[in-house]
N, C-alpha and C positions, 0 to 999 in steps of 0.2 A: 577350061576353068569357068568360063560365064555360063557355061547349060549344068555344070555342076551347081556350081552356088542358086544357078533360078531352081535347081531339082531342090536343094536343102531351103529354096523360101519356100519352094510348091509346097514339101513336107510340114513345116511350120505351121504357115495358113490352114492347110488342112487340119494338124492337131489343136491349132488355136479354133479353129470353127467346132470339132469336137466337144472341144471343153464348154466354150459356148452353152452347143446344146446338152451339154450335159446340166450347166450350169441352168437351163432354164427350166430346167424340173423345180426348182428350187424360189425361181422369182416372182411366184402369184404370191402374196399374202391372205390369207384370211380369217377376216379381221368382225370379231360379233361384236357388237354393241347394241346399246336400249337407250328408249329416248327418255332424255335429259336437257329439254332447252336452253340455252342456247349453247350448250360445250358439247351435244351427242345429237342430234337433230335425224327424226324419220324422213324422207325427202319425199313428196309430190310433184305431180308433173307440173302445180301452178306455184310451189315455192320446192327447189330442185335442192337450197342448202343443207348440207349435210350437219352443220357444227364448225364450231372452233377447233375443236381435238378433229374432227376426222379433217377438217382444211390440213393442221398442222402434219397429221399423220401421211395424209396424202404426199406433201411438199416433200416431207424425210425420205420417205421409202424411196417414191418415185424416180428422184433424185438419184438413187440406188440401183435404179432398174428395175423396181417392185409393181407389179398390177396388181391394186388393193382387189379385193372383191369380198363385198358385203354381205353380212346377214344382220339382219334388221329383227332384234327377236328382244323379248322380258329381260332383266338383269338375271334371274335366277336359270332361264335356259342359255341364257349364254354362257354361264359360268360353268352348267354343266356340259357345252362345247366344246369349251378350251381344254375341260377336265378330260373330257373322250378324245381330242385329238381332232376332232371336227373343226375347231377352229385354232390360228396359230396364235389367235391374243386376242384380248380385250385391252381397247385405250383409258382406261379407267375404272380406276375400283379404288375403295377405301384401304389406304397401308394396316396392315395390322402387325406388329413381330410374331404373329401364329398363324402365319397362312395357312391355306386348304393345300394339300396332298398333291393336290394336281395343277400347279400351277407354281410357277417363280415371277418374282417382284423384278423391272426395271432397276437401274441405280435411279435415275432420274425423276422427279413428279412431272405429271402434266403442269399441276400447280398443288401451290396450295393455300386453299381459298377461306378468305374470312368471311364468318357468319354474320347474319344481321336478323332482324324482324319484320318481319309487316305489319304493320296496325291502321285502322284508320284515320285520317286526317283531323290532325287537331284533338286526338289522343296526347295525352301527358304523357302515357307511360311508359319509362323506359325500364328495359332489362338490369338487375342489379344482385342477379344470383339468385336460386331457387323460391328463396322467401318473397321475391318479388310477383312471380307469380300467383300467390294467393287472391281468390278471388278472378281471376283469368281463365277464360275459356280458351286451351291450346292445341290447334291444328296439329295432325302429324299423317303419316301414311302407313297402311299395313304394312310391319316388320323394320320399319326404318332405324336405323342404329344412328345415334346420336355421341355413342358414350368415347369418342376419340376424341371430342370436340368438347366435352365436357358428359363425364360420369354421373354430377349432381342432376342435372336435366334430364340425361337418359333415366337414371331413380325414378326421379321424381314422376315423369310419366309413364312408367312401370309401375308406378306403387300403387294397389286396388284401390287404397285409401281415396285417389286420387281420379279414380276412374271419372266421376261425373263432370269434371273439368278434362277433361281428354277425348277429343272426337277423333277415332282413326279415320279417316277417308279413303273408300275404297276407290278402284277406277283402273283404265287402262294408262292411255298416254296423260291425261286431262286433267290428272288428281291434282296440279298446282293451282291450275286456271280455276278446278272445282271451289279449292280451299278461299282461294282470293275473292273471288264471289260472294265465299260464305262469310267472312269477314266483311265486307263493303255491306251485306244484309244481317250484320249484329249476330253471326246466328252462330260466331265462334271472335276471338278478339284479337290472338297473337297466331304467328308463324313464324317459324325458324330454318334457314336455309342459305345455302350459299348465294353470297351478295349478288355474284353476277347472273344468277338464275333468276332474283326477285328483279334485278333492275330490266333483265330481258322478257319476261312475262309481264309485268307494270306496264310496258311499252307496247307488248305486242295487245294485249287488252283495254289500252288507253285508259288506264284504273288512277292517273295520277294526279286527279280532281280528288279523288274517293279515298287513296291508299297512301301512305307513304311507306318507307323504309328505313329502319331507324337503329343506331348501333349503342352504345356496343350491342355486340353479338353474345353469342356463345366464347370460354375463354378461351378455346385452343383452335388453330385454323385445322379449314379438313383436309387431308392429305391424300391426293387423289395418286393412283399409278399404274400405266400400265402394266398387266401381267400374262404370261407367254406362257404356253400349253407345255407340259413335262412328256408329253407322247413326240414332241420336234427332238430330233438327234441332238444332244449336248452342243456338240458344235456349228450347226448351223441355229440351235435356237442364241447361243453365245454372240453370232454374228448380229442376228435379227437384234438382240437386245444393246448392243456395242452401236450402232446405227441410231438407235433410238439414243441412249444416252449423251451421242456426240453431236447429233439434230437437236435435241431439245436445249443444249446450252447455246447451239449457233442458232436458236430463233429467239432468243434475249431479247430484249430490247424494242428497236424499234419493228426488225419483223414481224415480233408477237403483235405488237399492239396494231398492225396494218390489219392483221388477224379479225384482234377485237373489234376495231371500227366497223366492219364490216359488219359487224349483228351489235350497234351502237352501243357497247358496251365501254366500262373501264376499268380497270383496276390498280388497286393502291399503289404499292411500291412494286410489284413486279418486276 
């Protein structure tokens, strides 16, 4: 009876190592993102951080048995990644109820982040709905969508009428750092963007002699969320996204903000 029972664990272990490696066809993740300081971070060999969201992203999977493996690429090629199947997800993108074709939405947000301005120091002006803008020279970037966060603003700097007060900025990584620049040298007056972006760049360019940050923001917070490739099998993208959703409620709290500290950030009620 004992060389029986060790034959039916031998068999066991063996189907259990099996599935293992069957299983480990399944445990690379990969994961495209664009930089987006401090929540999407391109990594060098003299500053190695990745971001808040890929810290975050990291800690979930891993936890899971996941090896992330990166691609470091534009928002617009990595979208079309996820769309081909080339990547298993992107950590952030704008919710919209009309997603693209090729991809499904998380339950869960990364976050979702309230707007604020930049202006220089010792600027009166505060944001107080589109009419306020008159007379305002307003930063923005090629193609940037505004209109989740507030439709009046995204108009508004759409509207031709409007063009001579509207400087797109073009650029690679650097378009934030450009715009803050151009502002500290008069040569544009407002910006608009998520808080913890502007308090993360202010810092990393020590602007906060020159710059401040000033709310209200825009009316609606932006809602960022991960979203998972439609080329992953039903159910193993089902898994992938059921991980994510149960990871980002267990980093509440204080996890998240050990997060935040970390690229000296804060945020409001979180």
């Amino acid at each position: 009876m004992r060389n029986s029972k060790r034959s039916i664990v031998s068999l066991f272990i063996y189907v259990l190592g099996l599935s293992f490696a069957s299983a480990g066809y399944t445990t690379t993740l990969k994961v495209c993102y664009d930089q987006w300081p401090p929540m999407t971070i391109f990594p060098t060999a003299s500053a190695p951080q990745r971001g808040v969201i890929i810290d975050m992203l990291e800690h979930i999977y891993s936890e899971q048995g996941y090896t992330l493996e990166y691609y470091e690429v534009p928002l617009a090629r990595g979208l079309d990644m996820v769309s081909e199947g080339m990547c298993d997800m992107l950590p952030e993108f704008l919710y919209t109820k009309n997603p693209d074709n090729g991809f499904i939405y998380a339950d869960e947000p990364t976050f979702a982040y309230d707007s604020a301005f930049v202006i220089r120091r010792g600027d009166p002006w505060r944001y107080d709905g589109v009419s306020s803008l008159t007379g305002r020279r307003i930063a923005t970037g090629p193609g940037w969508d505004y209109s989740s966060m507030s439709a009046d603003y995204q108009d508004y700097i759409d509207d031709p009428k409007n063009a001579q007060s509207v400087e797109v900025i073009a650029g690679d990584h650097d378009v934030i750092d450009r715009i803050l620049e151009m502002i500290r040298s008069h040569r544009v007056d407002v910006y608009a963007d998520n808080e913890l972006v502007l308090q993360y760049v202010l810092n990393q360019l020590d602007l906060h002699d020159s710059l401040q940050v000033v709310r209200p923001g825009l009316e609606k917070p932006l809602v960022e969320m991960p979203i998972f490739s439609k080329q992953i099998p039903s159910e193993k993208r089902q898994i992938l996204i059921n991980i994510w959703n149960e990871g980002r409620l267990a980093m509440k709290g204080e996890p998240q903000q050990m997060l935040l500290d970390q690229y000296q950030i804060s945020l409001g009620n979180q």
